[in-house]
C-alpha positions as CSV (number, residue, x, y, z in Angstrom):
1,X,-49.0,69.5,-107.8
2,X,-51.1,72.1,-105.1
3,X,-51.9,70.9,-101.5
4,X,-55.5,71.9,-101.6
5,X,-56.7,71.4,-98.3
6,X,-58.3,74.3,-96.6
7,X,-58.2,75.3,-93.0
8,X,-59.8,77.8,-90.5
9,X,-58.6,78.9,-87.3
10,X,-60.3,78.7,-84.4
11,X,-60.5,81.0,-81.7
12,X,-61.0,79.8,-78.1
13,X,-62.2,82.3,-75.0
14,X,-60.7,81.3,-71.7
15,X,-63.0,80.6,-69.4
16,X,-63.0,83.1,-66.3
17,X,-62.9,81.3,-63.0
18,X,-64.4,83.1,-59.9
19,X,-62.0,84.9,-57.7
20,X,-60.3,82.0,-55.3
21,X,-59.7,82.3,-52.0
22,X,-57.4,84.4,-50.4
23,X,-54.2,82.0,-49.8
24,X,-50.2,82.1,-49.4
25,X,-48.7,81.5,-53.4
26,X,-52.2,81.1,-55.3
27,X,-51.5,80.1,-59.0
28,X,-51.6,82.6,-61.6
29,X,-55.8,83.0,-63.4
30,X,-55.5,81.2,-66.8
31,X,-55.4,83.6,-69.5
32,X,-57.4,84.5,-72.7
33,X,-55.1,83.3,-75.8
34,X,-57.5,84.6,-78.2
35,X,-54.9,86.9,-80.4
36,X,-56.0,90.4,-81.2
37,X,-56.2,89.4,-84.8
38,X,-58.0,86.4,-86.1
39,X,-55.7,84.5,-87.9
40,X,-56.2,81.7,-90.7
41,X,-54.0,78.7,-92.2
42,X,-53.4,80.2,-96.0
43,X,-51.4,77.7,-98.6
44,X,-48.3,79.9,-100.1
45,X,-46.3,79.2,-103.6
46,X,-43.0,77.7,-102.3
47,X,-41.5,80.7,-104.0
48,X,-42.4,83.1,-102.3
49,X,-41.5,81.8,-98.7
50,X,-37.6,82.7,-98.0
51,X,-35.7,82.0,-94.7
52,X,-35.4,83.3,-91.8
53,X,-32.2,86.1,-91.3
54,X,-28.7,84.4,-90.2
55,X,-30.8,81.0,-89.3
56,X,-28.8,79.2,-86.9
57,X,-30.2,76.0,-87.7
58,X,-29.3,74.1,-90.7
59,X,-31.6,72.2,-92.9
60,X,-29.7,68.9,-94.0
61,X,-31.4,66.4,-96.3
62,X,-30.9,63.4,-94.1
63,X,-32.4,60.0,-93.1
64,X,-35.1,62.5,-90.8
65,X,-35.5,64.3,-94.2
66,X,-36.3,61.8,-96.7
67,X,-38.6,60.5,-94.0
68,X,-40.4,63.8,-93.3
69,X,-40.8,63.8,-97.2
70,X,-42.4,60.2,-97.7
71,X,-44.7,61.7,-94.5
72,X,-45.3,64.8,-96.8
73,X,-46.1,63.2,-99.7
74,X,-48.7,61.0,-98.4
75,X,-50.7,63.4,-95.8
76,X,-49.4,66.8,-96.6
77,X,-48.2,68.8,-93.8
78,X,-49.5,68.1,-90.8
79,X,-48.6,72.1,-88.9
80,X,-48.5,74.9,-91.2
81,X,-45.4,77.1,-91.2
82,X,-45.5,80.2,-89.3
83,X,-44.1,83.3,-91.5
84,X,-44.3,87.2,-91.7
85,X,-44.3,89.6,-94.1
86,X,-41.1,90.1,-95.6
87,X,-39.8,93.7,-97.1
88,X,-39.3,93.7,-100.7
89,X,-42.7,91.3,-100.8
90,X,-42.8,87.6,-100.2
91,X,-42.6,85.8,-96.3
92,X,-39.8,85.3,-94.2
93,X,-39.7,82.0,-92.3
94,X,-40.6,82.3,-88.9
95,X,-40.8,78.4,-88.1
96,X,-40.7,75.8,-91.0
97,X,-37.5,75.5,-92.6
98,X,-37.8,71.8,-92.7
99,X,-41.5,71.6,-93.8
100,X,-40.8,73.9,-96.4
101,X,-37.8,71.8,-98.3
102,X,-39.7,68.4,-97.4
103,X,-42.8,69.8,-99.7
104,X,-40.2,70.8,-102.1
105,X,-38.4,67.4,-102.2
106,X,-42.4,66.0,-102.3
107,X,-43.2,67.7,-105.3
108,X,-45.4,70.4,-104.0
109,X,-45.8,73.9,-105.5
110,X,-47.2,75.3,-102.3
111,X,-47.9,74.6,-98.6
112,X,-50.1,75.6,-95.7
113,X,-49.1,79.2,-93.5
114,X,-50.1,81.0,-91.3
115,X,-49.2,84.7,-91.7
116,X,-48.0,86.9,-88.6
117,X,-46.8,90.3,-88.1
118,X,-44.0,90.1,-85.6
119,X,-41.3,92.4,-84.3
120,X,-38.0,90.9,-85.4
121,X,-36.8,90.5,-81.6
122,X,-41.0,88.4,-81.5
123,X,-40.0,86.5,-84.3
124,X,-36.0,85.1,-83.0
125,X,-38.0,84.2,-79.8
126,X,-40.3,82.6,-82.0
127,X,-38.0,80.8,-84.4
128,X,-35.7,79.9,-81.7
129,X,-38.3,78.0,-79.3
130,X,-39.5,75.9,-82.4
131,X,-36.2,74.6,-83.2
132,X,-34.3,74.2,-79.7
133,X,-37.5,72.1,-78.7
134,X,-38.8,70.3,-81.4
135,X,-35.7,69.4,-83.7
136,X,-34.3,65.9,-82.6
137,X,-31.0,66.5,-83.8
138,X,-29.0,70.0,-83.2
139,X,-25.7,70.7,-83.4
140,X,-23.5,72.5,-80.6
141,X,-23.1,75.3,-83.2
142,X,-26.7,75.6,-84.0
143,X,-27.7,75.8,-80.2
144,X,-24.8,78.3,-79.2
145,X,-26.1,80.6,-82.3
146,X,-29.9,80.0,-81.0
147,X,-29.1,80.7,-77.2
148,X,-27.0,84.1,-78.3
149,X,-29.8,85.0,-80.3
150,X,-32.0,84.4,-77.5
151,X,-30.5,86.1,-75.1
152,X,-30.4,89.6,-77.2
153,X,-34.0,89.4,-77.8
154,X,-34.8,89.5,-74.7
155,X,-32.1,91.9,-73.6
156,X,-33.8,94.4,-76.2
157,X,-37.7,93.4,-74.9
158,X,-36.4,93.6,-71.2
159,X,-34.7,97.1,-72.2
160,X,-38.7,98.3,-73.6
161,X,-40.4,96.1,-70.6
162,X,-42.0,94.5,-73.3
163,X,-42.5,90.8,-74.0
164,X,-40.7,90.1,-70.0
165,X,-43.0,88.0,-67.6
166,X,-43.7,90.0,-64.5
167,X,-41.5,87.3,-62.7
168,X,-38.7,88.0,-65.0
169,X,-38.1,91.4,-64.8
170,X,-34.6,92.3,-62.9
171,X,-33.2,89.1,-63.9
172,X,-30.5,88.7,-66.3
173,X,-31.2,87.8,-70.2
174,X,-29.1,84.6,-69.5
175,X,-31.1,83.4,-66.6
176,X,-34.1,83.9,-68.4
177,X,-32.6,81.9,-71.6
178,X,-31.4,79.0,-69.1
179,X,-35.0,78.7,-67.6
180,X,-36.8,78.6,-71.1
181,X,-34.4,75.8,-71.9
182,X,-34.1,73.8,-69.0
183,X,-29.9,75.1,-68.5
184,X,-28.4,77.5,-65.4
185,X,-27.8,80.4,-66.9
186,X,-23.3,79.4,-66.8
187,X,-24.7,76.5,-68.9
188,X,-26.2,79.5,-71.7
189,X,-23.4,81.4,-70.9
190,X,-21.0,79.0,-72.1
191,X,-22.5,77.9,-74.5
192,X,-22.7,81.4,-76.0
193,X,-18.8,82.0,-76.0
194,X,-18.6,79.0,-78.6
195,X,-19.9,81.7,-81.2
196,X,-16.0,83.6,-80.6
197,X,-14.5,80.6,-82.4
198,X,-13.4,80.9,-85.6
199,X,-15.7,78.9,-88.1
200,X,-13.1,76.4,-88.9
201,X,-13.0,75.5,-84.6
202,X,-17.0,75.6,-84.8
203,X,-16.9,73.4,-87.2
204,X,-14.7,71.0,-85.1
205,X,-17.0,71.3,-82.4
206,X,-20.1,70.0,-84.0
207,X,-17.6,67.1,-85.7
208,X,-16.7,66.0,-82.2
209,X,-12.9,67.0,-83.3
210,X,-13.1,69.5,-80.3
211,X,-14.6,68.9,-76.8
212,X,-17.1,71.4,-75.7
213,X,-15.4,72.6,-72.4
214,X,-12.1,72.7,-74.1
215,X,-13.5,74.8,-76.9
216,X,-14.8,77.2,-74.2
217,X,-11.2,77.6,-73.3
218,X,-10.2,78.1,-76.7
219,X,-12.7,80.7,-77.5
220,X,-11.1,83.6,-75.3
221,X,-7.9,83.4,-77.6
222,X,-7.2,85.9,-80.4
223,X,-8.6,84.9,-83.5
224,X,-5.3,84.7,-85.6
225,X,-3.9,82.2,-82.9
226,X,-7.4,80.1,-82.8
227,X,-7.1,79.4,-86.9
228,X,-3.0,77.8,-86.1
229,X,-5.1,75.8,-83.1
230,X,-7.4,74.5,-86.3
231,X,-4.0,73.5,-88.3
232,X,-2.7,72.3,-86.0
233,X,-5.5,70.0,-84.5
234,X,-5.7,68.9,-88.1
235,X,-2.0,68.2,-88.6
236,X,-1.6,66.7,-85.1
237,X,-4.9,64.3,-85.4
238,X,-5.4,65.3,-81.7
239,X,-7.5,67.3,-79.8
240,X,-6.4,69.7,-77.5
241,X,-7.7,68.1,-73.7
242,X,-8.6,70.7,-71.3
243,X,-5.6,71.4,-69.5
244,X,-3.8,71.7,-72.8
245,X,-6.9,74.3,-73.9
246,X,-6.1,76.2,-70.2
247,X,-2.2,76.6,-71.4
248,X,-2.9,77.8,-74.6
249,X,-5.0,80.5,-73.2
250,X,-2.7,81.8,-70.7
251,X,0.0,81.7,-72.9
252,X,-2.0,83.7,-75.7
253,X,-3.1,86.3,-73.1
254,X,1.1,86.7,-72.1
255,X,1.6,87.1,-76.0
256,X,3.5,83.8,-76.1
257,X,1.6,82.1,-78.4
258,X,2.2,81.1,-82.4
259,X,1.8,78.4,-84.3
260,X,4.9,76.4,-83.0
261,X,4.1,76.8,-79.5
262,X,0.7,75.3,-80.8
263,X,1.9,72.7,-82.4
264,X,4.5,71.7,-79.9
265,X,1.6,71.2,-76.7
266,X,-0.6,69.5,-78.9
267,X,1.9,67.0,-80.2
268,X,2.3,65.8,-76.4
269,X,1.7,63.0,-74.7
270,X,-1.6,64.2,-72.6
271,X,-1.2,63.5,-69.0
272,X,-3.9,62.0,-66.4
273,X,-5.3,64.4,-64.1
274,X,-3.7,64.2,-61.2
275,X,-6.3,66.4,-59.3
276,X,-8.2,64.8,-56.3
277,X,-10.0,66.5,-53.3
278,X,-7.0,66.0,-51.2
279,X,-3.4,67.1,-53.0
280,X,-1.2,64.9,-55.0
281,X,1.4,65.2,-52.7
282,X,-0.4,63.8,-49.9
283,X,-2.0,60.8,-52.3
284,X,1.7,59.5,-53.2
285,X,2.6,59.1,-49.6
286,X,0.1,56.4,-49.6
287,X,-0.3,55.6,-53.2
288,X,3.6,56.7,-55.4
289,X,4.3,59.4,-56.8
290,X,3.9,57.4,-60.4
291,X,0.0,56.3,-59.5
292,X,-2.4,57.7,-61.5
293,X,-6.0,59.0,-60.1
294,X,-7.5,56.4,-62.3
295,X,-5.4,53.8,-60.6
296,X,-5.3,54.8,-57.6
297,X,-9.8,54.9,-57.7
298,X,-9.4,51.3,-59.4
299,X,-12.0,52.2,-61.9
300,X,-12.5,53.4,-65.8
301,X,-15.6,55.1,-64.9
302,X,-17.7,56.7,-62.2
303,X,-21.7,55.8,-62.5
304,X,-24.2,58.0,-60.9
305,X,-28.0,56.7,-61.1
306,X,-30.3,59.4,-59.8
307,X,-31.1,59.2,-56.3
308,X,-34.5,59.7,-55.6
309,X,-37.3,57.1,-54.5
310,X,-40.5,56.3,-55.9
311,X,-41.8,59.5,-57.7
312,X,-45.2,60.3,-59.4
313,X,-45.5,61.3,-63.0
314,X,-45.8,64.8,-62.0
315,X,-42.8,64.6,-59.4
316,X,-40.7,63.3,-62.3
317,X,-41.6,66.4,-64.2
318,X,-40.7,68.8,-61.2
319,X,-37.4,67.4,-60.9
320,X,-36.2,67.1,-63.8
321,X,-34.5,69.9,-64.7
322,X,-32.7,69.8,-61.1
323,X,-31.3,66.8,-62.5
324,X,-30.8,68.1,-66.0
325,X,-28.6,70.7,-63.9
326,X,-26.9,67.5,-62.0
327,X,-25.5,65.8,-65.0
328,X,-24.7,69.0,-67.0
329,X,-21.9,69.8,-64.3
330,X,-21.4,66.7,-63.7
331,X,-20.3,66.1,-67.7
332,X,-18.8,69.8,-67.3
333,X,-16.6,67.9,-64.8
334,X,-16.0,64.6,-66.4
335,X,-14.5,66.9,-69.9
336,X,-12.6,69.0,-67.5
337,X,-10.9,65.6,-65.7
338,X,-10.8,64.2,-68.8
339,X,-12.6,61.5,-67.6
340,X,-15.7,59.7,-68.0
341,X,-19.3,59.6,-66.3
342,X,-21.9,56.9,-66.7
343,X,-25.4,57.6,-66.1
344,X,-28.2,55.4,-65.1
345,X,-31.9,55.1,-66.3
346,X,-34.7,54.0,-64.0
347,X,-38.4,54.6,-65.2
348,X,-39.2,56.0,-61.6
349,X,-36.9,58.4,-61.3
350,X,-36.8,61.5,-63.5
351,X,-34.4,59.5,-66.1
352,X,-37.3,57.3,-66.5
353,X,-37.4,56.0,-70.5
354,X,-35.2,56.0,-73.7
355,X,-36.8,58.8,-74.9
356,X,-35.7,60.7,-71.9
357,X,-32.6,59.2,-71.8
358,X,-31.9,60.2,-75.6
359,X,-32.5,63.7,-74.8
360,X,-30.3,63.6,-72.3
361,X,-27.1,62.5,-74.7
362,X,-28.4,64.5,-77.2
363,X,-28.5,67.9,-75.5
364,X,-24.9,67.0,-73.6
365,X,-23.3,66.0,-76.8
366,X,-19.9,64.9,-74.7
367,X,-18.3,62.2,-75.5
368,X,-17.4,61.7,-72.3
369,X,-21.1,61.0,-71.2
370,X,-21.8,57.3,-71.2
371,X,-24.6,54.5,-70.0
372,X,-25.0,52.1,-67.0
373,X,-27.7,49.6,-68.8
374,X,-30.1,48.0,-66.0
375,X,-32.5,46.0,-67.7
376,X,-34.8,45.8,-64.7
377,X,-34.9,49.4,-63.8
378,X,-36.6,50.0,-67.7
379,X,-38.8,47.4,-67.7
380,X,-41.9,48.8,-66.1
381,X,-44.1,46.5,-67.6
382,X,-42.5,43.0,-68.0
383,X,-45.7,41.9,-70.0
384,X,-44.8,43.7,-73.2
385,X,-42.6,42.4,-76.1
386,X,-39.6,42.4,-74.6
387,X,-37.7,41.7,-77.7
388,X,-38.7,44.4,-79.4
389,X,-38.6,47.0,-76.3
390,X,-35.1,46.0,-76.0
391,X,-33.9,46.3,-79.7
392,X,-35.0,50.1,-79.6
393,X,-33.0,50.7,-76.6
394,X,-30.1,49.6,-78.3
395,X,-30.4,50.7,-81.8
396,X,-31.2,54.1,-79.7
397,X,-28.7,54.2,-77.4
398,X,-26.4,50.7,-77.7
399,X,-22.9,52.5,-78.6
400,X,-23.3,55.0,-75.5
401,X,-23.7,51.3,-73.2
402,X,-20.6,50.9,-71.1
403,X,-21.8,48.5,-68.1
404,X,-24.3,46.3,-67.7
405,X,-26.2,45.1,-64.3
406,X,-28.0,42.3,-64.7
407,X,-30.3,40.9,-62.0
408,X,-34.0,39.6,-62.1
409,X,-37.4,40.0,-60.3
410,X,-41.4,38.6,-60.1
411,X,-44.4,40.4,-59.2
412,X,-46.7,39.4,-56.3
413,X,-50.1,40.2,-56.3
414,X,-50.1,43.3,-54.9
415,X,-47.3,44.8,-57.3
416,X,-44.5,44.3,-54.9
417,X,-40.9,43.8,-56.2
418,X,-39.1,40.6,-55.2
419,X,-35.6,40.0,-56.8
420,X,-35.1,36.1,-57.5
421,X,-32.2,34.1,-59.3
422,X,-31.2,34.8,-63.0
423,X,-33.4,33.2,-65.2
424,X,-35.9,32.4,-62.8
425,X,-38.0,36.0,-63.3
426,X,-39.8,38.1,-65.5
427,X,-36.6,39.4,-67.8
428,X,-35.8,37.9,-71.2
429,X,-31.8,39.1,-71.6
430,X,-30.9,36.4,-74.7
431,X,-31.7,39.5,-77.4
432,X,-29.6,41.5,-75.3
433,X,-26.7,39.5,-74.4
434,X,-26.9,38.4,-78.4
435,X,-26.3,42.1,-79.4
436,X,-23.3,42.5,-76.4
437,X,-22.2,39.5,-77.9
438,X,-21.6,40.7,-81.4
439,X,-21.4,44.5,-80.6
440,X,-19.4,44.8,-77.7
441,X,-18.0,41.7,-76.9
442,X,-15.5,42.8,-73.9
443,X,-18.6,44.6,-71.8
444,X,-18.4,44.5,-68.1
445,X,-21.3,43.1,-67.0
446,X,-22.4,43.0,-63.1
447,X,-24.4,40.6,-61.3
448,X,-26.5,43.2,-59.5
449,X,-28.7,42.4,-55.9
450,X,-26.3,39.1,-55.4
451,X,-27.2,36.8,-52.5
452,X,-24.4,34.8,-51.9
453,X,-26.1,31.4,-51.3
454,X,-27.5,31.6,-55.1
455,X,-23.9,33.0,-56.1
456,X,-22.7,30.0,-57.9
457,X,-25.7,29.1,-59.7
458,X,-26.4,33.0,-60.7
459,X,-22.8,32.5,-62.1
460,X,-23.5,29.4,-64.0
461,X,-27.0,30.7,-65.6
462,X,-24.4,33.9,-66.7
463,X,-21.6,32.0,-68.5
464,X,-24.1,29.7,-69.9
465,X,-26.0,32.6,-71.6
466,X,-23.4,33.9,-72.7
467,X,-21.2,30.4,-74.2
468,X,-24.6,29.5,-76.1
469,X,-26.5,32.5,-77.0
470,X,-25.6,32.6,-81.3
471,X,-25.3,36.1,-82.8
């Protein structure tokens, strides 16, 4: 079977713009994409595309797969695969991977290409930018390998002044890597020392059997000692917590480590934190010397919902990565205290949808990372189906849920936000106390925006939902 569909490309002039006016931080001109060489979609046997050298990215046939395929099979492919010529003969994949098994799996002999010479240094960028921002799923593994990669591409184009924006130049390949990805450049730079692991502790990273910051710590011990870590964490059934990852270092840079020293921290009890802004010694006047921080804060968890008033579309996008930034140290944090962090969504802050709020979890991947679930912050439009809007947030995101606020609201004429009793709004909550109900029946949930004359009867309307909603 031959996709036969034929394409041509098309080439677009900028348009020139007359000179503006002299001014303080003027905009860059717009730029003519047109490429030096015209180039056109062309449909290459399957055979004779190969992948791309030491691909960091992994091409699993999963439940995205076998959907890409039944997508395949019925329309083709949708963006052709971008390759260059390989030595020896044949095309190396540039961006495609996936495309390219999916029309395997479909049946197809061939599929549609477009052919580009690029440097190899061109084509990591290239491959690298494709995957880190339009795969759904990646693995801690596959970004660290895609970041390093990254990061010595543009160490070599930076070395030849080639390839570096003019605002780039004297900056540091990392910093350059963070900003293409929305990361500080520590984040890149952390990220990067996961590729010192040994491949049996990688593979324990992108398992979850390893906690990123602790695997950090891990990294910067010799190799030999780093496989007993991955015997032991497999013997012990435990992972090593961060202070735990801190001693092993320091005893592996004094030449005290081996494999019963391993074995002997991991097997331990792991102790809460007992690190506060003020010292432990001045905390047990007040609170015992046997207190832990969790006890003494009287919470499991600390929430942070992102502070900012009502912003723009446009405002959303300009802060974004500032709070991108925010919760990455603040998760950095949360591993390190061996604690946990709960983050809010509200559609007019920058965390404004599940889609947002996905790809925050997703590029975090910390276990450590959960959810404060505020039905009225999310529901920007309480005239949609509100059964169905709230059955993708939790098939989405329902197991990362670990509070709930609950109050209600109408809408006057003119749009303006009043909060009323429960019940007695605009919010539907039965399909999403039905799932708490059955999924996670012990769920703290919070009666947010209380007035205390309505206490009672907010109360009431709360147990009553709850006693007679059926799962």
């Amino acid at each position: 079977m031959s996709q036969s569909k034929e394409a041509k490309a098309a080439t677009v002039k900028g348009k020139e713009e007359a000179p503006a006016a002299p001014a303080p931080e003027q905009p860059p001109q717009p730029r003519d994409a047109t490429r030096a060489e015209k180039e056109e979609i062309v449909y290459l046997n399957l055979s004779e595309l190969f992948p791309f050298k030491d691909h960091p990215f992994g091409v699993r046939d999963d439940a995205e797969m076998k959907g890409l395929v039944e997508s395949v099979k019925d329309n083709g492919v949708h963006q052709p695969a971008l390759v260059r010529p390989r030595e020896g003969g044949g095309y190396e994949i540039i961006a495609g991977h996936r495309r390219q098994r999916a029309s395997e799996l479909a049946g197809f002999a061939n599929m549609p290409c477009i052919v580009r010479n690029m440097t190899d240094d061109e084509a990591i960028l290239a491959m690298t930018d494709d995957n880190l921002r339009h795969r759904e799923k990646i693995l801690p593994m596959e970004k660290a390998q895609s970041l390093k990669m990254q990061v010595e591409a543009i160490s070599h184009q930076g070395t030849k002044m080639e390839g570096v924006a003019a605002g780039d130049v004297g900056k540091r390949s990392t910093e350059i890597v963070g900003e293409r990805n929305g990361m500080n450049y520590k984040q890149v730079q952390r990220y990067i020392r996961l590729t010192e692991l040994v491949p049996e502790l990688q593979s324990m990273v992108n398992e979850k059997k390893l906690s990123f910051t602790p695997a950090v710590e891990i990294s910067f011990i010799k190799p030999k000692n780093q496989r007993f870590i991955a015997v032991s964490i497999e013997g012990e059934q435990a992972s090593p917590s961060l202070s735990q990852a801190q001693e092993l270092r320091k005893l592996d840079k004094d030449g005290k480590l081996n494999g019963d020293v391993i074995d002997g921290i991991l097997s331990r009890e792991k102790k809460e934190v007992d690190k506060v802004i003020i010292s432990a010694a001045e905390l047990n006047k007040y609170f015992g010397k046997d207190t832990t921080p969790r006890e003494m804060l009287g919470a499991s968890i600390v929430g942070s919902e992102t502070a900012y008033p009502h912003l723009t579309d446009e405002e959303k996008k300009i802060w974004y990565p500032y709070m991108m930034d925010s919760i990455a140290r603040l998760v950095e944090e949360a591993e390190r205290l061996e604690v946990d962090m709960a983050v809010e969504p509200v559609y007019w802050h920058p965390l404004k949808d599940l889609e947002t709020t996905a790809k925050v979890f997703d590029k975090m991947n910390s276990s450590r990372l959960r959810m404060i679930f505020d039905p009225a912050n999310v529901l920007e439009h309480p005239e949609i189906d509100q059964d169905a809007y709230w059955d993708e947030w939790l098939s989405e995101l329902g197991d990362k849920i670990e509070a709930v606020h609950m109050k209600d609201f109408v809408l006057v004429e003119n749009g303006e936000y009043i909060p009323v009793c429960l019940g007695e709004g605009v919010i539907r909550y039965e399909r999403i106390i039905r799932w708490l109900k059955k999924n996670k029946p012990d769920i703290v949930i919070v009666r947010e925006e209380l007035q205390m004359e309505t206490a009672q009867q907010d109360l009431k309307y709360m147990r009553e939902l709850w006693e007679n909603t059926v799962m």
